[in-house]
MARGUPA-946829 format. One line per 4 residues: number of its first residue (from 1); their letters; for each residue x, y, z of N, C-alpha, C, O. Coordinates in Angstrom, 1 decimal. Atoms other than C-alpha are relative to their C-alpha. Layout:
// MARGUPA-946829
NUM	a	X/Y/Z/X/Y/Z/X/Y/Z/X/Y/Z ~ ...
END
This chain:
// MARGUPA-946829
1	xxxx	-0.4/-0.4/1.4/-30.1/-66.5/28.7/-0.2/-1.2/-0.9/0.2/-2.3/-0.6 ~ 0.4/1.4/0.6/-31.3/-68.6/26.1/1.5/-0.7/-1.5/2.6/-0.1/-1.6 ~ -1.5/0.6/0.1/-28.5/-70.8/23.7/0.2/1.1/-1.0/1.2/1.7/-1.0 ~ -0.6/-1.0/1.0/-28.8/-68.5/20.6/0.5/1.6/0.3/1.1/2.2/-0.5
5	xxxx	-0.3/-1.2/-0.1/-28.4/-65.5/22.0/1.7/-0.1/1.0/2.3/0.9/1.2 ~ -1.4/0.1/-0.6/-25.0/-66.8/24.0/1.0/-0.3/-1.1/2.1/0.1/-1.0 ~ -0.7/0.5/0.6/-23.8/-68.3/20.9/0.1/1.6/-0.9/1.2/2.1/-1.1 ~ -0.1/-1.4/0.7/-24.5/-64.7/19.0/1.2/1.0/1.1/2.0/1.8/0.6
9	xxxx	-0.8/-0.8/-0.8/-22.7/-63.2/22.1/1.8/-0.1/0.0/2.7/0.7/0.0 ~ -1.6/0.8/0.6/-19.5/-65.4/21.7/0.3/0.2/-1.3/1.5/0.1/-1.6 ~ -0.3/-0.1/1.5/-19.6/-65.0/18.1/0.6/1.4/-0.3/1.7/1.5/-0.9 ~ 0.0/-1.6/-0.2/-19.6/-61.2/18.3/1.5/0.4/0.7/2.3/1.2/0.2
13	xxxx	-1.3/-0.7/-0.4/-16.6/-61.0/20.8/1.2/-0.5/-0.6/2.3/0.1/-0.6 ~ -1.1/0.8/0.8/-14.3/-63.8/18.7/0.4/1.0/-1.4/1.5/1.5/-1.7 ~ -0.1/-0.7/1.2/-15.1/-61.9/15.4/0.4/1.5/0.2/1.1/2.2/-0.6 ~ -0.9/-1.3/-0.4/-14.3/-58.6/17.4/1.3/0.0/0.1/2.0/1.0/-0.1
17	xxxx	-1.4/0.1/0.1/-11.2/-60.1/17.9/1.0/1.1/-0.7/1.7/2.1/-0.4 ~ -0.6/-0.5/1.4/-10.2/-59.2/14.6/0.5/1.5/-0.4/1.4/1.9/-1.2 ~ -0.2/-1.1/0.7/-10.6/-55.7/14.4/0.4/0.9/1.7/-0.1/2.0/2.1 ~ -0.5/-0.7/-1.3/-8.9/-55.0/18.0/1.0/0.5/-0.8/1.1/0.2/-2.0
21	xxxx	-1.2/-0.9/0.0/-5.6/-52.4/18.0/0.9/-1.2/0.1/0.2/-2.2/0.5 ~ -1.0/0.6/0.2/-2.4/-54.4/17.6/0.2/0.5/1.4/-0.4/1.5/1.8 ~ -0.3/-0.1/-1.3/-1.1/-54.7/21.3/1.5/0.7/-0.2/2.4/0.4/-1.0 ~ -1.3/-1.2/0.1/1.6/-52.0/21.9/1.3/-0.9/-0.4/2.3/-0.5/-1.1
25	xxxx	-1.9/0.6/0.5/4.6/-54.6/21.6/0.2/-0.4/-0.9/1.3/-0.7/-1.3 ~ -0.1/0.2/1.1/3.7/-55.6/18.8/0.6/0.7/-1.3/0.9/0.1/-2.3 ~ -0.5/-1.1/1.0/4.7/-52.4/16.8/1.4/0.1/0.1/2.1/0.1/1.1 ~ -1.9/0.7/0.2/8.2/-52.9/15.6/0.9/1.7/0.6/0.6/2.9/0.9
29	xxxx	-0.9/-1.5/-0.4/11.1/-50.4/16.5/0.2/0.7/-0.7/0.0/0.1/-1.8 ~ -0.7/-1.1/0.9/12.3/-47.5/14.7/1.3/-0.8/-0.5/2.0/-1.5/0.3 ~ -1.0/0.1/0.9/14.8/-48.3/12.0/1.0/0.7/0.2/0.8/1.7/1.0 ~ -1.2/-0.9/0.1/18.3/-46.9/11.5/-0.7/1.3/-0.5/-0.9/2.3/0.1
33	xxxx	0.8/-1.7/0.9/16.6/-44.3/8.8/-1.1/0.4/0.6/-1.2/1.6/0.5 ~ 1.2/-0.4/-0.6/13.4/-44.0/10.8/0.9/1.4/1.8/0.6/2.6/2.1 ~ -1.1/-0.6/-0.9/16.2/-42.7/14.1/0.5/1.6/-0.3/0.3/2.6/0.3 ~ -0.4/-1.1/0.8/18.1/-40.4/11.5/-0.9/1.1/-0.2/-0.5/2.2/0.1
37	xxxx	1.4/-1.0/0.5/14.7/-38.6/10.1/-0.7/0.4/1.4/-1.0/1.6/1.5 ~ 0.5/-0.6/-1.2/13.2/-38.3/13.7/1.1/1.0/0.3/0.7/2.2/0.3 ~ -0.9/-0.9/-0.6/16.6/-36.7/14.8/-0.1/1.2/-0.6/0.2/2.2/0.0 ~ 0.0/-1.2/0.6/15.9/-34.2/11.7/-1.4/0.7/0.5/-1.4/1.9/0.8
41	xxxx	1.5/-0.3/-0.6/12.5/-33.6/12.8/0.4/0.7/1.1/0.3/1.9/1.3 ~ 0.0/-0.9/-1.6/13.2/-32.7/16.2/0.9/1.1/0.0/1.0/1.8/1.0 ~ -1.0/-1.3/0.0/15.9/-30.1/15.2/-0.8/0.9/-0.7/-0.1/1.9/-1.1 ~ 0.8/-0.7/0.7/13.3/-28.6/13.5/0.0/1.4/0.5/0.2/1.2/1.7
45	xxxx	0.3/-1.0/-0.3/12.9/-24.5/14.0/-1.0/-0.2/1.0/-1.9/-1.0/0.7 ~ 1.7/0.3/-1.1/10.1/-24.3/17.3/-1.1/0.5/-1.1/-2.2/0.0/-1.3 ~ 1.9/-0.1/0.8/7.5/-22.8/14.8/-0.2/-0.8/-0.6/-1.3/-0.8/-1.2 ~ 0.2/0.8/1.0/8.2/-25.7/12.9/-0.4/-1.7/0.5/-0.4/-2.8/-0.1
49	xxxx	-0.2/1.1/-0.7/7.5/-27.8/16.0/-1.4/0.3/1.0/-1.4/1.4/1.5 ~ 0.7/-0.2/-0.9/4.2/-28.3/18.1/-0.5/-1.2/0.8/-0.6/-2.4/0.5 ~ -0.1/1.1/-1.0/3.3/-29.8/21.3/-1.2/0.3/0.5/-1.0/1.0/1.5 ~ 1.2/-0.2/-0.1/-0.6/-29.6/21.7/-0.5/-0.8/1.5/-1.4/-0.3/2.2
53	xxxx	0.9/0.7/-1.3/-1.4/-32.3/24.9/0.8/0.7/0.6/1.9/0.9/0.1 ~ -0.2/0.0/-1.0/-0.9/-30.9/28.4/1.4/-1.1/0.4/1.6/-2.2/-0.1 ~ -0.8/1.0/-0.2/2.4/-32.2/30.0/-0.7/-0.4/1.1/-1.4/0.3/1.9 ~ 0.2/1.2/-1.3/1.7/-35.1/32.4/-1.6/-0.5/-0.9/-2.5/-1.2/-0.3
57	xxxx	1.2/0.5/0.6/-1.1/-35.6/29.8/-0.7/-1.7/0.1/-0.3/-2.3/-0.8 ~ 0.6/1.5/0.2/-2.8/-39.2/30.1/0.1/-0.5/-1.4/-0.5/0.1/-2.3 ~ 0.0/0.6/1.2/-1.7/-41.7/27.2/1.0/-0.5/-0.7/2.1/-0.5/-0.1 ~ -1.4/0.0/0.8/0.7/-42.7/24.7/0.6/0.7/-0.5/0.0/1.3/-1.4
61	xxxx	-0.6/-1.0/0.5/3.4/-40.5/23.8/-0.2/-0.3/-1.8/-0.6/-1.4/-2.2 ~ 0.4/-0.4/1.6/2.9/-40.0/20.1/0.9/0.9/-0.6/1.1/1.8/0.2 ~ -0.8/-1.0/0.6/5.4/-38.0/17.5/-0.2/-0.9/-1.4/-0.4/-2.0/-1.8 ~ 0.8/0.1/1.6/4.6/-37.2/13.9/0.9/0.7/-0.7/1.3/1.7/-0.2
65	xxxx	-0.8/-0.7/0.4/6.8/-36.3/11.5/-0.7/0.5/-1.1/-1.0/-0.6/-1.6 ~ 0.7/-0.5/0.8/5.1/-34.6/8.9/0.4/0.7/-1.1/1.1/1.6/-0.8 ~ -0.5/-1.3/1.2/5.9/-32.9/5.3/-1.7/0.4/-0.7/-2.5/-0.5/-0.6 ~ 0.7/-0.4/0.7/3.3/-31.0/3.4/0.5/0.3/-1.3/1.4/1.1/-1.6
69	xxxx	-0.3/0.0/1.1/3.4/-31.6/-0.1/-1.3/0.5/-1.4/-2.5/0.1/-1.3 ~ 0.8/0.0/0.6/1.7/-30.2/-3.3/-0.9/-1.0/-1.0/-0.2/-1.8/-1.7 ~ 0.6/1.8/0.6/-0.6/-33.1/-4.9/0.6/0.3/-1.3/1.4/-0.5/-1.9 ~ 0.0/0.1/1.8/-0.4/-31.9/-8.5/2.2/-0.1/0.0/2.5/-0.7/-1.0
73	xxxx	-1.5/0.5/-0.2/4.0/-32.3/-7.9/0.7/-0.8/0.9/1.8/-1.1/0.8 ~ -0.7/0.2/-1.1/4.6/-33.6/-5.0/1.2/0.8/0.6/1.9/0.1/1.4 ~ -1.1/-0.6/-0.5/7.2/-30.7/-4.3/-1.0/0.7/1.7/-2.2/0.9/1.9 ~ 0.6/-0.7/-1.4/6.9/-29.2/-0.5/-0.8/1.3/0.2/-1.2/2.1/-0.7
77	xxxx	1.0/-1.2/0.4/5.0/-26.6/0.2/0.4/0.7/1.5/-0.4/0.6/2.4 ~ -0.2/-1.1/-0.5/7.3/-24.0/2.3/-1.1/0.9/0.9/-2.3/0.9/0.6 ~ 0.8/-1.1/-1.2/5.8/-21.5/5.4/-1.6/-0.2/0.2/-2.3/0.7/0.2 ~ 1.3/0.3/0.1/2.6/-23.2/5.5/-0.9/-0.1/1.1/-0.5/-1.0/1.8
81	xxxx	0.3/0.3/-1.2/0.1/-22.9/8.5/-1.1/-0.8/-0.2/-2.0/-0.9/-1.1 ~ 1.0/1.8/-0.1/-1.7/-26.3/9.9/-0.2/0.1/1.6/0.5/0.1/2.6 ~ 0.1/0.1/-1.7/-3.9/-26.1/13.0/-0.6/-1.2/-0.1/-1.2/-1.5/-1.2 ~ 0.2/1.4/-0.6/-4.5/-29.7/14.5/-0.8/-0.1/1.1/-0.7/0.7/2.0
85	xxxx	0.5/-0.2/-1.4/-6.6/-30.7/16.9/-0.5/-1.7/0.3/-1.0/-2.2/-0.8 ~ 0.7/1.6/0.3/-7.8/-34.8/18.0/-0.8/0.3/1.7/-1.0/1.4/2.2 ~ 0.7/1.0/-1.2/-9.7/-36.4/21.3/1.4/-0.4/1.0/2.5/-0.8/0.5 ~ -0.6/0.5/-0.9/-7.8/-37.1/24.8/0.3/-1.6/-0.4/0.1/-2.1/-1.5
89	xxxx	-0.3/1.6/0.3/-6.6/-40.9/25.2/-1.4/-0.8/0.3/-1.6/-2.0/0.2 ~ 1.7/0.9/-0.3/-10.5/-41.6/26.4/-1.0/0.5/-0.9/-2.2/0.5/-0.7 ~ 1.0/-0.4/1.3/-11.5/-40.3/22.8/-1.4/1.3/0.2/-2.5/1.5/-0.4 ~ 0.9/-1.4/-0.4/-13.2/-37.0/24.6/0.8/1.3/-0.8/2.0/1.1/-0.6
93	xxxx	-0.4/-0.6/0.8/-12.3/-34.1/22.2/-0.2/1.5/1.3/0.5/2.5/1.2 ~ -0.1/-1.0/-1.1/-13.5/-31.7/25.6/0.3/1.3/-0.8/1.5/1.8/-1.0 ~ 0.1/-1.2/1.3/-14.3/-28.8/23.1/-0.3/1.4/1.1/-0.7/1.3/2.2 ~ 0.1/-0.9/-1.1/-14.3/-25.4/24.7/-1.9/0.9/-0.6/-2.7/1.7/-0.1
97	xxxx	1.2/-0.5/0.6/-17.4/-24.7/22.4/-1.1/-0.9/-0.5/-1.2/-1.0/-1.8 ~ 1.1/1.3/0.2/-20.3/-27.3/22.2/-0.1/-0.3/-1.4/-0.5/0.7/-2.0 ~ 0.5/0.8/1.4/-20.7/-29.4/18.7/1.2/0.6/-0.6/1.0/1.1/-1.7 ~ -1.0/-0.8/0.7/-17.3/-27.8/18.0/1.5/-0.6/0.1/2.5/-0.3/0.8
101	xxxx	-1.5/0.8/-0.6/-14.4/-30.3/17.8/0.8/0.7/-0.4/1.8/0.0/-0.4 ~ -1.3/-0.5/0.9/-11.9/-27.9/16.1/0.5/0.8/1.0/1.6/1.3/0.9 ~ -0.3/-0.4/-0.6/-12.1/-26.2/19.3/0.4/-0.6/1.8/0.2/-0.2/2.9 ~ -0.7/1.0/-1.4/-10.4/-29.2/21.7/0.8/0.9/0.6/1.5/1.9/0.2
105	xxxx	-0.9/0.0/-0.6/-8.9/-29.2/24.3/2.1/-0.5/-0.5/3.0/0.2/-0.2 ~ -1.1/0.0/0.6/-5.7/-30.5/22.7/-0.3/0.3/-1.2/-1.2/-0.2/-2.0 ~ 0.1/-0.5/1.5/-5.0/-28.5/19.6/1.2/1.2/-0.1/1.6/1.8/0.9 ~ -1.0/-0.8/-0.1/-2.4/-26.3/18.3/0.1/0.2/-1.5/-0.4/-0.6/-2.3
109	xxxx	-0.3/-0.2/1.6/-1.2/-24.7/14.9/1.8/0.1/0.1/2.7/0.5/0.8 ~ -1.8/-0.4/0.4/2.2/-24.8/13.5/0.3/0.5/-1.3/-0.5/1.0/-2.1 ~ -0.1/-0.5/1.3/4.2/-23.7/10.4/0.9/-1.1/-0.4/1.6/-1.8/0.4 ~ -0.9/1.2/0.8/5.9/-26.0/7.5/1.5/1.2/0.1/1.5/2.4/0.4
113	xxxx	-1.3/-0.7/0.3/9.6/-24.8/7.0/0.0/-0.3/-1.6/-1.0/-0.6/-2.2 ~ -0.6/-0.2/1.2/11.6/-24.7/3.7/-0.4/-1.5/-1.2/-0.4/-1.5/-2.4 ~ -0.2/1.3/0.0/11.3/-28.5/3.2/-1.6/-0.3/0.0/-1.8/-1.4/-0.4 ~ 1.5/0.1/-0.8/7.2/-28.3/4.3/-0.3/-1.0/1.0/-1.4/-1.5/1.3
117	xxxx	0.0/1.0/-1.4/8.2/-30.6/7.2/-0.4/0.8/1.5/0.0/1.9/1.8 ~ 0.5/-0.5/-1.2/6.6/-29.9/10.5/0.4/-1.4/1.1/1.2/-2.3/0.7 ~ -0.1/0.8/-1.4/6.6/-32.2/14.2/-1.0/0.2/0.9/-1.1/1.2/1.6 ~ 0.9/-0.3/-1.2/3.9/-32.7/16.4/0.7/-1.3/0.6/1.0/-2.4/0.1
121	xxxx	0.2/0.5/-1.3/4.4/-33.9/19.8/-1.0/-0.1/0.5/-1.8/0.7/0.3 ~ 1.4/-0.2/-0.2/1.5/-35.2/21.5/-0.4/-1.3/0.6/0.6/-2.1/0.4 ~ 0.8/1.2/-0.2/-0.6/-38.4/22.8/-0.9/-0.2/-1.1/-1.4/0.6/-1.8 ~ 0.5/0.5/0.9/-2.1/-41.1/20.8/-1.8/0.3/0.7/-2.2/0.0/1.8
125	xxxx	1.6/-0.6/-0.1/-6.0/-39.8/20.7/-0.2/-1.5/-0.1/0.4/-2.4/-0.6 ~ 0.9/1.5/0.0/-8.6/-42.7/21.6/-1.2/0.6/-0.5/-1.5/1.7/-0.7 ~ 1.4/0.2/1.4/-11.8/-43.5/19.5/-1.5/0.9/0.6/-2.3/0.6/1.6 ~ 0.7/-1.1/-0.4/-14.0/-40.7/19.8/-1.4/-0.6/0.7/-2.0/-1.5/0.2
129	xxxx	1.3/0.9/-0.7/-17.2/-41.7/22.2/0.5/-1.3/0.1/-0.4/-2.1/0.0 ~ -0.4/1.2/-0.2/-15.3/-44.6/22.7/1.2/-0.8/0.7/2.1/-1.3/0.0 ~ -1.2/0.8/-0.5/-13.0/-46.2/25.3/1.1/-0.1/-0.8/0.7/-0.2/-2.0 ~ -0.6/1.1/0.2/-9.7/-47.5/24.3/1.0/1.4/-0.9/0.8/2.6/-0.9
133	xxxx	-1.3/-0.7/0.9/-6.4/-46.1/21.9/-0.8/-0.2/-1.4/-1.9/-0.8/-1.7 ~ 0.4/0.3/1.5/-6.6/-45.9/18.1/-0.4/1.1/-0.7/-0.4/0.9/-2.0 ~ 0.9/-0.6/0.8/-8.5/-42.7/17.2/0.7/0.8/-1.1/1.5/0.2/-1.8 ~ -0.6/-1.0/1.4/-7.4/-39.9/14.6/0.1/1.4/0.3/-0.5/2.0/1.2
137	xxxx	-0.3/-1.7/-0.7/-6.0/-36.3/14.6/-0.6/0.8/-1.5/-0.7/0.3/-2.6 ~ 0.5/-1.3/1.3/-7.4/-33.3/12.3/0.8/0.7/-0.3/1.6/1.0/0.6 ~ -0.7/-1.2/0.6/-5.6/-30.9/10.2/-0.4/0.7/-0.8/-0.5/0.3/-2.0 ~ 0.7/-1.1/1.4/-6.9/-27.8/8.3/1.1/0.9/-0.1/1.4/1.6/0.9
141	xxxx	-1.2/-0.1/1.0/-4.0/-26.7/6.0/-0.8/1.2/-0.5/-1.6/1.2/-1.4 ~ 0.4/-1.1/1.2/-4.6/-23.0/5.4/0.4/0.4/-1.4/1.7/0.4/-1.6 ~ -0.4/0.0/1.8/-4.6/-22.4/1.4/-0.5/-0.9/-0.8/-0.8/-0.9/-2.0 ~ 0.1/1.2/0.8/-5.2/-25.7/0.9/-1.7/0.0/-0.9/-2.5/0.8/-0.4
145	xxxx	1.1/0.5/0.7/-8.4/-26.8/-1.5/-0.2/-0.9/0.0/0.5/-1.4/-0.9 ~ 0.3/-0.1/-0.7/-10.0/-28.8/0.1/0.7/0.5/1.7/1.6/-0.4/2.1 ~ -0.8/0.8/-0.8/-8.7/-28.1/3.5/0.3/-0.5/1.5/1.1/-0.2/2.4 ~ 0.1/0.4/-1.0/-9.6/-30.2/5.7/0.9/-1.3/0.1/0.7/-1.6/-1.1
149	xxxx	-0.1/1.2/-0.1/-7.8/-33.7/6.3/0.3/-0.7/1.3/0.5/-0.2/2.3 ~ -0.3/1.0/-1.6/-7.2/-36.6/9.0/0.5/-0.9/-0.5/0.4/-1.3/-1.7 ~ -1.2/1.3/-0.1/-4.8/-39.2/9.7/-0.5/-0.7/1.3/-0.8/-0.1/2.3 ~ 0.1/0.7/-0.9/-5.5/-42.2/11.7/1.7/-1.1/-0.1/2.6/-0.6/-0.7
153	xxxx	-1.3/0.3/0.2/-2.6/-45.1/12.1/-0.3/-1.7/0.2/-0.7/-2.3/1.2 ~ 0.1/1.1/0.9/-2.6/-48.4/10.4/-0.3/-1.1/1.6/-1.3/-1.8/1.8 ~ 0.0/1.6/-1.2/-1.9/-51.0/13.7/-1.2/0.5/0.7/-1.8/-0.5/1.1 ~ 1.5/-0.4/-0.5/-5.1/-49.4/15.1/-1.4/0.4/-0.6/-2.5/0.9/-0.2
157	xxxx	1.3/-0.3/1.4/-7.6/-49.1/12.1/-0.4/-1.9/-0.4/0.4/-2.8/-0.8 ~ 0.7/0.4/0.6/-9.8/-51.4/11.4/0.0/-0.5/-1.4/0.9/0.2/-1.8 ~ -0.3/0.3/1.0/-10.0/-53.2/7.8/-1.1/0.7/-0.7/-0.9/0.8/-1.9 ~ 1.0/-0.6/0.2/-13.0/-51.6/7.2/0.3/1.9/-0.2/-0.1/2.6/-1.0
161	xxxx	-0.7/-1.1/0.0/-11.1/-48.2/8.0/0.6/0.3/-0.9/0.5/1.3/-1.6 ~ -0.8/0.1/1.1/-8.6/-49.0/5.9/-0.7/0.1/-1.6/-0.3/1.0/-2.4 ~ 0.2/-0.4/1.4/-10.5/-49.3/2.5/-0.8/1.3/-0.1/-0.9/1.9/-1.2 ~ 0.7/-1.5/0.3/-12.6/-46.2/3.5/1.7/1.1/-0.4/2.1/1.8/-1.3
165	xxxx	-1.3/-1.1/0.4/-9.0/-44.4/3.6/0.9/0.3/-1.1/1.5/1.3/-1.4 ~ -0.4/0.5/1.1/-7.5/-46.1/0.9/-0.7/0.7/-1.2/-0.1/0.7/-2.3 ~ 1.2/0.0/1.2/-10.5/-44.9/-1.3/0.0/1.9/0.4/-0.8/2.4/-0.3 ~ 0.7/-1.3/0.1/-10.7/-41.1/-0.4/2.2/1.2/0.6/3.2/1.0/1.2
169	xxxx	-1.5/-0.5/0.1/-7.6/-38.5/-0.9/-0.1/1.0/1.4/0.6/2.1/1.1 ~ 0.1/-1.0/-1.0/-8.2/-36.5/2.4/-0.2/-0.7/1.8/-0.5/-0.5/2.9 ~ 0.1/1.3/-1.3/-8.0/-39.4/4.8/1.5/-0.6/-0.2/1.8/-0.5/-1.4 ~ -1.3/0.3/0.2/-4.4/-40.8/5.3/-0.2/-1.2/1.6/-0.9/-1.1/2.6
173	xxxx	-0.4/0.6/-1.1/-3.0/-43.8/7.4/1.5/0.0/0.1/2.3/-0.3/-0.8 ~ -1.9/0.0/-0.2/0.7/-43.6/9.1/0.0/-1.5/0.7/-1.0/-2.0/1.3 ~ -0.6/1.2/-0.7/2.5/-46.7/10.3/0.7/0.4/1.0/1.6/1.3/0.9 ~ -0.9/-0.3/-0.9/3.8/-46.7/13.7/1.1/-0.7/0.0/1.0/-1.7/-0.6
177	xxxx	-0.6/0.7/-0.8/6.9/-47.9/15.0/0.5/0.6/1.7/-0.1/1.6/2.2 ~ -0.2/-0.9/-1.3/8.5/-47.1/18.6/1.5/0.4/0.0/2.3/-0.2/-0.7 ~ -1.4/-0.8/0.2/11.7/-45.1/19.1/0.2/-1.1/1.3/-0.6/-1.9/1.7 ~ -0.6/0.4/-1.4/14.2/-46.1/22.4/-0.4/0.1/1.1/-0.1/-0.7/2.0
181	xxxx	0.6/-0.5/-0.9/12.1/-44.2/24.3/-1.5/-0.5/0.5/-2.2/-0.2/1.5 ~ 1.6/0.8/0.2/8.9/-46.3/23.7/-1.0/0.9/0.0/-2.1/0.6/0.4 ~ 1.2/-0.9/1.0/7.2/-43.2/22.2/-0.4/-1.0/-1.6/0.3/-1.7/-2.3 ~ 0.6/0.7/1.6/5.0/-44.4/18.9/0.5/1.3/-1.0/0.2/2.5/-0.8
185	xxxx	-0.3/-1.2/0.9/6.5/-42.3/16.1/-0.8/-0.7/-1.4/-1.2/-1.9/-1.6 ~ 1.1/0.3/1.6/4.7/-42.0/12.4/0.4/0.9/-0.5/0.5/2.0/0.0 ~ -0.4/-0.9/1.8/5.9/-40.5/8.9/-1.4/0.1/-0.4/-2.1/-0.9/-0.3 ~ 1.2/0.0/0.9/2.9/-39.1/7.1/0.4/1.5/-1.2/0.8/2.7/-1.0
189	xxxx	0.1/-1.3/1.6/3.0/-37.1/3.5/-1.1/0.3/-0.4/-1.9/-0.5/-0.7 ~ 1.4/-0.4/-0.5/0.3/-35.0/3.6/-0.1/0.6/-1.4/0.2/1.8/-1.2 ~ 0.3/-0.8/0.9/-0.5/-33.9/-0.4/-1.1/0.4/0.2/-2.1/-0.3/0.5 ~ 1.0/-0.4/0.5/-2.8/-31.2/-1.0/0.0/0.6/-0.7/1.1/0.8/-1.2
193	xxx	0.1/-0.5/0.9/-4.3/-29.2/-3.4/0.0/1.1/0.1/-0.2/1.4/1.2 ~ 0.3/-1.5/-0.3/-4.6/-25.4/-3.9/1.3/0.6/0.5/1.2/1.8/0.5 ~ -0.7/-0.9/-0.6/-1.3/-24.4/-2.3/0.9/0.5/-1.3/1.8/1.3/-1.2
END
């Protein structure tokens, strides 16, 4: 191997560094208030609660607390259905219909309650065609205009990720922390339009 192409190779994995996943211990714990709002979450009505990966699923436990809100108020947006669907923890989406990720293997719909708060249970999805944790879940929000959107989660995105998400209203990033249980939990406010 000749020297430039080792020094290009070294250069490559140092500067990869950078845009690795935050190492799991690094994600701080759940808060007093973060505790409280999970505990409301999970008392949630079951249609207002879904649990899309297989149990004994491969991965990190994952919980999402979710409100659907209208953009032009930000008030909730009541009995709303939202099917979801992401990629295993080895970012394989295992579709039951070829070129058809909406129809994964993990996927599930739920309904908002009164409040437009929902709960998914579930494993953290890994990077689609791609080894490793970090990837992103889908949601198409019937009613909504546009409505399609996705959430990926800040300690696992990229900076490059970040200002694509930052920059476009149908892309969202949640912050993890971890509960007692050393599940990763995430708050996300999901405005859209049309409802």
């Amino acid at each position: 191997m000749k020297f430039p192409t080792v020094v290009f190779l070294l250069l490559t994995l140092v500067g990869g560094a950078h845009c690795q996943p935050v190492p799991a211990d690094d994600i701080p714990p759940l808060d007093a208030r973060g505790k409280t709002a999970l505990q409301q979450f999970q008392n949630l009505p079951a249609a207002c609660r879904v649990y899309p990966a297989p149990e004994n699923e491969p991965g990190a436990p994952l919980i999402i607390c979710g409100t659907l809100l209208r953009k032009e108020n930000r008030r909730p947006v009541p009995d709303a259905s939202i099917f979801l669907y992401h990629t295993d923890a080895r970012g394989d989406y295992r579709q039951s219909e070829k070129n058809r990720p909406e129809t994964s293997r993990i996927s599930g719909t739920v309904k908002t309650d009164e409040r437009g708060r929902f709960l998914l249970s579930t494993i953290l999805p890994g990077k689609y065609n791609n080894q490793g944790e970090g990837g992103h879940i889908h949601l198409q929000v019937e009613g909504a205009q546009p409505g399609g959107y996705t959430f990926q989660f800040s300690q696992y995105s990229s900076p490059t990720d970040k200002r694509f998400i930052n920059s476009n209203d149908q892309f969202f990033l949640v912050e993890l922390s971890r509960d007692g249980q050393g599940r990763l939990v995430g708050f996300l406010e999901l405005p859209v339009k049309g409802m």
